[in-house]
N, CA, C and O atoms as a Maestro MAE file, in Angstrom:
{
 s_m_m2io_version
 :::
 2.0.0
}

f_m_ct {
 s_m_title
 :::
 protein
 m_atom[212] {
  # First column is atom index #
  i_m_mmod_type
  r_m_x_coord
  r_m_y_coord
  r_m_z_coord
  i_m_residue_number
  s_m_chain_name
  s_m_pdb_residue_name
  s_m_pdb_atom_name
  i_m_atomic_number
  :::
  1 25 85.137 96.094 119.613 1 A "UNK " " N  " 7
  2 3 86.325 95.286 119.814 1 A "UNK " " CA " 6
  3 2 86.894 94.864 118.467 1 A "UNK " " C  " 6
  4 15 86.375 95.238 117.415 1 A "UNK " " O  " 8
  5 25 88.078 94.000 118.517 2 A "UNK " " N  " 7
  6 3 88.729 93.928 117.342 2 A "UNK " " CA " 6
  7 2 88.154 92.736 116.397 2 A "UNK " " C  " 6
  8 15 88.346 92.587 115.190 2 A "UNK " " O  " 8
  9 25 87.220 91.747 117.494 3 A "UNK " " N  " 7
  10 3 86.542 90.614 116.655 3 A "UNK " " CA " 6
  11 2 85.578 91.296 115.789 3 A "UNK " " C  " 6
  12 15 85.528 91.003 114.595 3 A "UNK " " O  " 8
  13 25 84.542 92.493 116.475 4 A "UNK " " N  " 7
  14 3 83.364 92.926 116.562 4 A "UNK " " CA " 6
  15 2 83.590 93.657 114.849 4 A "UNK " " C  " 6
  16 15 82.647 93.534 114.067 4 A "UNK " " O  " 8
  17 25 84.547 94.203 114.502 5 A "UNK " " N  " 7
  18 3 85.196 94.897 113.514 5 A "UNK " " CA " 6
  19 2 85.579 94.302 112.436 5 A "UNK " " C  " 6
  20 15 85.509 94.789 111.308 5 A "UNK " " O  " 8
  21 25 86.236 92.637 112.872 6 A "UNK " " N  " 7
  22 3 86.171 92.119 111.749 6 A "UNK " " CA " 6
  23 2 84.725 91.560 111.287 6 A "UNK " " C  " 6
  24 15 84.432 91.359 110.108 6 A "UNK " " O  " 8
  25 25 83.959 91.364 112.265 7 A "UNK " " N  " 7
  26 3 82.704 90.511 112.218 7 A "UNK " " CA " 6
  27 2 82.150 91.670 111.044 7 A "UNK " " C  " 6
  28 15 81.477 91.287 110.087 7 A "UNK " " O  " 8
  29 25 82.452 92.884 111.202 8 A "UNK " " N  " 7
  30 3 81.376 93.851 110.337 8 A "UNK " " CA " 6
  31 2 81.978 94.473 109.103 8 A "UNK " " C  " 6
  32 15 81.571 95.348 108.339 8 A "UNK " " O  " 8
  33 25 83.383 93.543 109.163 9 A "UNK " " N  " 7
  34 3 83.466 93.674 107.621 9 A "UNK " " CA " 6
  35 2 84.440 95.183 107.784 9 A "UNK " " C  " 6
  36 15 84.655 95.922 106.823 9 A "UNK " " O  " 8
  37 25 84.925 95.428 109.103 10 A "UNK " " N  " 7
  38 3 85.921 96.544 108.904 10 A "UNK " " CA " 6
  39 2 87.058 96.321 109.679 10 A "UNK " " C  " 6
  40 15 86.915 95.612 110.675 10 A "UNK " " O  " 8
  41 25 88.205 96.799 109.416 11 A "UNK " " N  " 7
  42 3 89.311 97.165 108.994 11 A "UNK " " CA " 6
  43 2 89.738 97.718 110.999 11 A "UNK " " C  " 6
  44 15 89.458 98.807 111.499 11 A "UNK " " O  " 8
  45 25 90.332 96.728 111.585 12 A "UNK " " N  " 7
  46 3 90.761 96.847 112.845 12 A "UNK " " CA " 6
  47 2 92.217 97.250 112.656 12 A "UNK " " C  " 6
  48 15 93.116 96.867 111.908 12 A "UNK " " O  " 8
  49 25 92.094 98.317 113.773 13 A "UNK " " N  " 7
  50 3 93.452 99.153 113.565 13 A "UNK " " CA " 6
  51 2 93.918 98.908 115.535 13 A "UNK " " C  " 6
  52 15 93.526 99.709 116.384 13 A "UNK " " O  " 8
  53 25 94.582 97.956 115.791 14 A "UNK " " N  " 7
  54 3 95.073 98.383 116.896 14 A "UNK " " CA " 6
  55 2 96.932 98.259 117.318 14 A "UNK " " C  " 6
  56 15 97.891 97.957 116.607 14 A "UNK " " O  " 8
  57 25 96.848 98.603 118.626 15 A "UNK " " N  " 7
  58 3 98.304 98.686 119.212 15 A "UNK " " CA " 6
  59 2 99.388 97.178 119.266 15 A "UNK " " C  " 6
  60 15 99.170 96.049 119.705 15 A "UNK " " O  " 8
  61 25 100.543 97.768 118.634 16 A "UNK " " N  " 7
  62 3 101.363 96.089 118.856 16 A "UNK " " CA " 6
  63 2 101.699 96.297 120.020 16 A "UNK " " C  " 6
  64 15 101.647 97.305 120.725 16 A "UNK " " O  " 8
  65 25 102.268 94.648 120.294 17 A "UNK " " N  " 7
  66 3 102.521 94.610 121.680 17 A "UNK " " CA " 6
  67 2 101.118 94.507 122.243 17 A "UNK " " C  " 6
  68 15 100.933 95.392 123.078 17 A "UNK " " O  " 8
  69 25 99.991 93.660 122.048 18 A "UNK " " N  " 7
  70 3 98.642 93.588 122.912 18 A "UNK " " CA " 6
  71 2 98.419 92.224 121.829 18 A "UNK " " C  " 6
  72 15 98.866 91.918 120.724 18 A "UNK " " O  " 8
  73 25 97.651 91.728 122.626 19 A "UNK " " N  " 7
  74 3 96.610 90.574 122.369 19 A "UNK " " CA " 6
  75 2 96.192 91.055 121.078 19 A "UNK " " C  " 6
  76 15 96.361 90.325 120.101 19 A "UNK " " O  " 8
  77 25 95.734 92.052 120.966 20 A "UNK " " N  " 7
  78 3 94.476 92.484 119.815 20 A "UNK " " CA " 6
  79 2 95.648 91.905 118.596 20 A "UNK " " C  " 6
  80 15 95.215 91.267 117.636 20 A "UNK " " O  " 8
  81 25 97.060 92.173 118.724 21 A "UNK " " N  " 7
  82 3 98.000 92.354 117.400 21 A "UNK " " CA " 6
  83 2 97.491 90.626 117.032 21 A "UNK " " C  " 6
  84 15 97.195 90.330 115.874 21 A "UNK " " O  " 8
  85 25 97.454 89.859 117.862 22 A "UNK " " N  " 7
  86 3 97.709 88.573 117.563 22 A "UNK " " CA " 6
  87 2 96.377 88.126 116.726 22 A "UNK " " C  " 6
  88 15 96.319 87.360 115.763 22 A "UNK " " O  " 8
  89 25 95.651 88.617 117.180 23 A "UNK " " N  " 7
  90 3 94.325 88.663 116.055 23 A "UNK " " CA " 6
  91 2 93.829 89.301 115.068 23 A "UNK " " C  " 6
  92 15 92.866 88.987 114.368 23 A "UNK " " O  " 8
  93 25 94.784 90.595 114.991 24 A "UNK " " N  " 7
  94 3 94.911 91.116 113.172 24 A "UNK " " CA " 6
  95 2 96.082 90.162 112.645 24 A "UNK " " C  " 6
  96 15 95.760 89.627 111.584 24 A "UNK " " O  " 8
  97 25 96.862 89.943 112.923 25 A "UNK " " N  " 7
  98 3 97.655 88.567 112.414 25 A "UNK " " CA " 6
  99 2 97.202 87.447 111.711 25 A "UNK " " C  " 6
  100 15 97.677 87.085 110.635 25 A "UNK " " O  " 8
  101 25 96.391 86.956 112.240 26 A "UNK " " N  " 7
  102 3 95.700 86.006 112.152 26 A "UNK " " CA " 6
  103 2 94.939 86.349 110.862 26 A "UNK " " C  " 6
  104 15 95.334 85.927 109.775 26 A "UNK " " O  " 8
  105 25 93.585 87.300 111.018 27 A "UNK " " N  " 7
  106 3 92.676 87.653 110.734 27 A "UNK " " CA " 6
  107 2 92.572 88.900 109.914 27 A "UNK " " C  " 6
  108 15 91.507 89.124 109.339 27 A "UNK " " O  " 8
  109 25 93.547 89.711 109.805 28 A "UNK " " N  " 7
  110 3 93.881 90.837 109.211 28 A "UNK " " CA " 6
  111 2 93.520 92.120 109.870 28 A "UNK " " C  " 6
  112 15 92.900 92.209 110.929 28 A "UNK " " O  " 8
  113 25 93.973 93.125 109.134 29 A "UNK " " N  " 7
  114 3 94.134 94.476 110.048 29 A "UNK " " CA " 6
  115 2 95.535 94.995 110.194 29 A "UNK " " C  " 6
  116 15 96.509 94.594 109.557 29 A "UNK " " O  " 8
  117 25 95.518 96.041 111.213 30 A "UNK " " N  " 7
  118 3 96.866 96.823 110.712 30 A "UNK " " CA " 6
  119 2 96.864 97.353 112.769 30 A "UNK " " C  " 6
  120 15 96.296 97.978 113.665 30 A "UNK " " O  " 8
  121 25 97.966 96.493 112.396 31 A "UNK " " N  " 7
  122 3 98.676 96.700 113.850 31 A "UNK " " CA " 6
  123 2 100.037 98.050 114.076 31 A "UNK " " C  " 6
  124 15 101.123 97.788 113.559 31 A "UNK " " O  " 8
  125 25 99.919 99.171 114.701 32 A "UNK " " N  " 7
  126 3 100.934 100.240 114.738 32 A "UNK " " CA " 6
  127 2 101.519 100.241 115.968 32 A "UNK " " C  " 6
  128 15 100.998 99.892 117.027 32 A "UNK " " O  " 8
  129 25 102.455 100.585 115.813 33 A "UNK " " N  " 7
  130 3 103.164 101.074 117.504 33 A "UNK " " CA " 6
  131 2 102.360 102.347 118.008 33 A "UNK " " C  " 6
  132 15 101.739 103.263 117.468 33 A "UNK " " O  " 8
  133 25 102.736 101.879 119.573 34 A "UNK " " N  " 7
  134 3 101.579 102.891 120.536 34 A "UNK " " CA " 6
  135 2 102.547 104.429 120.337 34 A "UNK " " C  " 6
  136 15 103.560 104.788 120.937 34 A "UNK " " O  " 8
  137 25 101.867 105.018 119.396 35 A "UNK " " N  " 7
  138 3 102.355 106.646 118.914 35 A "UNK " " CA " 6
  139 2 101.826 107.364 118.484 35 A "UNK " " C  " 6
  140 15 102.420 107.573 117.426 35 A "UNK " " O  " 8
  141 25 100.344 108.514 118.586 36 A "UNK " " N  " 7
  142 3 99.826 108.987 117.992 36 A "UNK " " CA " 6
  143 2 100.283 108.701 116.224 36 A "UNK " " C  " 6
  144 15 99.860 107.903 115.388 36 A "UNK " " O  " 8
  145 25 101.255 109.692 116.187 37 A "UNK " " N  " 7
  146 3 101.474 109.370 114.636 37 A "UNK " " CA " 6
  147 2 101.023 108.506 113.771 37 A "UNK " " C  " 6
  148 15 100.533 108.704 112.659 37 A "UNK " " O  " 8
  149 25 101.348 106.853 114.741 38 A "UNK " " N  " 7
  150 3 101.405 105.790 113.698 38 A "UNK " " CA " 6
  151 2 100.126 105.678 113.920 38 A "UNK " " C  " 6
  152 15 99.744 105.065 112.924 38 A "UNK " " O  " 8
  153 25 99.057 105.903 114.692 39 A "UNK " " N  " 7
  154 3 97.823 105.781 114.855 39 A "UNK " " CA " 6
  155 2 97.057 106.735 113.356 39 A "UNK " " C  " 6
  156 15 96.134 106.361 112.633 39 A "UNK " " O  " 8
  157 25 97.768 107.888 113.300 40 A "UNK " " N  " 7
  158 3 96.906 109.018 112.515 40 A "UNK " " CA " 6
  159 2 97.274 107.709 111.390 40 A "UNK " " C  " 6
  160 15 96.541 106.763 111.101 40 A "UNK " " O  " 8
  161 25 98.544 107.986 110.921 41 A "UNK " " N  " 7
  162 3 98.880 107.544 109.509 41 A "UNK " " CA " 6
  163 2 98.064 105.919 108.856 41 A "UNK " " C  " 6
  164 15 97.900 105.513 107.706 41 A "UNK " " O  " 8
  165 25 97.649 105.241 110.405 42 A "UNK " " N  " 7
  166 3 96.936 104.379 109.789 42 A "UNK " " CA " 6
  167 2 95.442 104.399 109.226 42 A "UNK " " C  " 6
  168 15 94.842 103.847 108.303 42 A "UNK " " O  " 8
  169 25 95.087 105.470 110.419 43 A "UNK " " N  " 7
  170 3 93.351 105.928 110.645 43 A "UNK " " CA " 6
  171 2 92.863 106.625 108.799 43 A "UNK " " C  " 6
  172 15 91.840 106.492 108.127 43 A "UNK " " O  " 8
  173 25 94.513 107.534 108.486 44 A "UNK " " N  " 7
  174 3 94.306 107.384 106.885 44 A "UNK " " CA " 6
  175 2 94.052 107.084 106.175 44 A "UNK " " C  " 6
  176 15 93.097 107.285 105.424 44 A "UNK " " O  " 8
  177 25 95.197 106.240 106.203 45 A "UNK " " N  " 7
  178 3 94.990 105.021 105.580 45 A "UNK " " CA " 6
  179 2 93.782 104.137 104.711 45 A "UNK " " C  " 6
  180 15 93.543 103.742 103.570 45 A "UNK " " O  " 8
  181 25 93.297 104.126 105.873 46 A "UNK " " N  " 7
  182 3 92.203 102.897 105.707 46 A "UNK " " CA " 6
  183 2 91.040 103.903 105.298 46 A "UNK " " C  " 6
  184 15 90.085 103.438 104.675 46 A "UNK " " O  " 8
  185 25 91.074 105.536 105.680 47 A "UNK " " N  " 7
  186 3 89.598 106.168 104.841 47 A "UNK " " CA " 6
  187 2 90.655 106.435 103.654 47 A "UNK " " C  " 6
  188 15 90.246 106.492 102.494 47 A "UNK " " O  " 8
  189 25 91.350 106.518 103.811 48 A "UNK " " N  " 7
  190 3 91.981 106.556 101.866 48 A "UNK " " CA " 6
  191 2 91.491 105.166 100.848 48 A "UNK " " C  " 6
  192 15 91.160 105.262 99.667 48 A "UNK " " O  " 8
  193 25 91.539 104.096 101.526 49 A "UNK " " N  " 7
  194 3 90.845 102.765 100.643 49 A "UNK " " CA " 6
  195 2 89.553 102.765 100.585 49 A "UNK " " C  " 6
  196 15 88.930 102.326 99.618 49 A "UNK " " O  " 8
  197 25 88.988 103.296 101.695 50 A "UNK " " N  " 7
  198 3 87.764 102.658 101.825 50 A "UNK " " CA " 6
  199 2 87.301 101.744 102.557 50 A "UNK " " C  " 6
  200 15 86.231 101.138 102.493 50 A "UNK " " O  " 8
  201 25 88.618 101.628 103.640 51 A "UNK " " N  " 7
  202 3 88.653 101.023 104.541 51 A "UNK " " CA " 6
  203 2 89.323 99.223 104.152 51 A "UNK " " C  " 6
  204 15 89.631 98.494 105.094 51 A "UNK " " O  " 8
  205 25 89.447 98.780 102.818 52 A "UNK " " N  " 7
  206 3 90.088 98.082 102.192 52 A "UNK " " CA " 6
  207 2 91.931 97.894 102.185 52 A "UNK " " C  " 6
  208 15 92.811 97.953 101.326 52 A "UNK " " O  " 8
  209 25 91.865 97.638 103.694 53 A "UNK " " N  " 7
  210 3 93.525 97.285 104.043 53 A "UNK " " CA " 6
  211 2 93.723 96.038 104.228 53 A "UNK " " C  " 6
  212 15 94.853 95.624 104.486 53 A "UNK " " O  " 8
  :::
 }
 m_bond[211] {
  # First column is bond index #
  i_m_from
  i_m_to
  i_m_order
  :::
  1 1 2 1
  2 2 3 1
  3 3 4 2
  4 3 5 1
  5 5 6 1
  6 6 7 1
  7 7 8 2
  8 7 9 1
  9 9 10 1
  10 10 11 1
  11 11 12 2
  12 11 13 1
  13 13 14 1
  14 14 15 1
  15 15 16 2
  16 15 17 1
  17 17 18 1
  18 18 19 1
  19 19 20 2
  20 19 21 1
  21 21 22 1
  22 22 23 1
  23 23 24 2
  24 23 25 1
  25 25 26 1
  26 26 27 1
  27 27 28 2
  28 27 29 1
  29 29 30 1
  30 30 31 1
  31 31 32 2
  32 31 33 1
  33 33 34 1
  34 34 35 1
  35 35 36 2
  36 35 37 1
  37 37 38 1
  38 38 39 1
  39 39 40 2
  40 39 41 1
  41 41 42 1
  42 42 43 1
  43 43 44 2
  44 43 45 1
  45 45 46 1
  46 46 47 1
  47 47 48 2
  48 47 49 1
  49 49 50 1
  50 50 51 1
  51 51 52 2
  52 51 53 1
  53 53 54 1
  54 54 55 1
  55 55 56 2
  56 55 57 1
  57 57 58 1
  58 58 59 1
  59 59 60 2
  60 59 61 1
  61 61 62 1
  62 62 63 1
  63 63 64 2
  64 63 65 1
  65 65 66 1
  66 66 67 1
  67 67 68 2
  68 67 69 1
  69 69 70 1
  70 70 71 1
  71 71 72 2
  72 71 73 1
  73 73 74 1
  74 74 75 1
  75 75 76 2
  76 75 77 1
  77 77 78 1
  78 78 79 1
  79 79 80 2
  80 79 81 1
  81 81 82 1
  82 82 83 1
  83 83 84 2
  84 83 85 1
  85 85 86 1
  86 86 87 1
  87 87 88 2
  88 87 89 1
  89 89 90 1
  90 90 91 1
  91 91 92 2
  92 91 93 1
  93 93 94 1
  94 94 95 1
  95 95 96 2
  96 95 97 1
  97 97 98 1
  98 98 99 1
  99 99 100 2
  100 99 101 1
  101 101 102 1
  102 102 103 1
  103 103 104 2
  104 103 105 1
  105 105 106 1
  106 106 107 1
  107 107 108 2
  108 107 109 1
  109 109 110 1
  110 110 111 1
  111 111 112 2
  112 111 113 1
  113 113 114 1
  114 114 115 1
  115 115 116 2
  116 115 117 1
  117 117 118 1
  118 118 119 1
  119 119 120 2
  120 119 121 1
  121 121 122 1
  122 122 123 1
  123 123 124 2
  124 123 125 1
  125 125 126 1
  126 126 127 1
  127 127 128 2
  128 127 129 1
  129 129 130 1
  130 130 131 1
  131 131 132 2
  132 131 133 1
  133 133 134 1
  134 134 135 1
  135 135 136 2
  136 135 137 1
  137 137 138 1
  138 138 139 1
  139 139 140 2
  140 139 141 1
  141 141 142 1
  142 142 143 1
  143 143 144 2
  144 143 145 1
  145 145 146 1
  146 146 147 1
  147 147 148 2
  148 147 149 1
  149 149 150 1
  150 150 151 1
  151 151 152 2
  152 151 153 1
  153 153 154 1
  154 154 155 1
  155 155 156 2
  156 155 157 1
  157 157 158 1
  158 158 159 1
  159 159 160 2
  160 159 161 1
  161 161 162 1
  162 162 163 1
  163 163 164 2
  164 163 165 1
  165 165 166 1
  166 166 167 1
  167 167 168 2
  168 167 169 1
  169 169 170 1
  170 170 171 1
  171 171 172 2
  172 171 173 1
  173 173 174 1
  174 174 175 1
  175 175 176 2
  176 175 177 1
  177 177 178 1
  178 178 179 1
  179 179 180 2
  180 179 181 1
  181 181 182 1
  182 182 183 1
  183 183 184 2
  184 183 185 1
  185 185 186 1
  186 186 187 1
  187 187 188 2
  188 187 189 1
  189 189 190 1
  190 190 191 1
  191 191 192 2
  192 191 193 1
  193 193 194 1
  194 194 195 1
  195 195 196 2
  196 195 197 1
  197 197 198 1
  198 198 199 1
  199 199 200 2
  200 199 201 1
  201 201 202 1
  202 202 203 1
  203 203 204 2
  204 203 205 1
  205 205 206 1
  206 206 207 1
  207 207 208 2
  208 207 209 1
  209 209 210 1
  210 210 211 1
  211 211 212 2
  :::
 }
}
């Protein structure tokens, strides 16, 4: 889950428009619109940092 992710120190990637957005808000993370695409480009993303988004 999206707590479970921050609890472990990683990098929650979910859908706007849901509950989950309101708690990467909060808490950080990277909220995308429901679109494959914006899903890939984030899933990138974050192994491009190191998961450091």
């Amino acid at each position: 889950t999206t707590v479970e992710a921050l609890a472990c120190g990683a990098t929650p990637i979910v859908y706007k428009g849901t509950a989950c957005e309101e708690i990467v808000d909060m808490y950080g993370g990277i909220a995308v619109n429901m679109d494959i695409n914006s899903l890939y480009k984030a899933i990138v993303s974050v192994a491009e940092s190191g998961g450091q988004e």
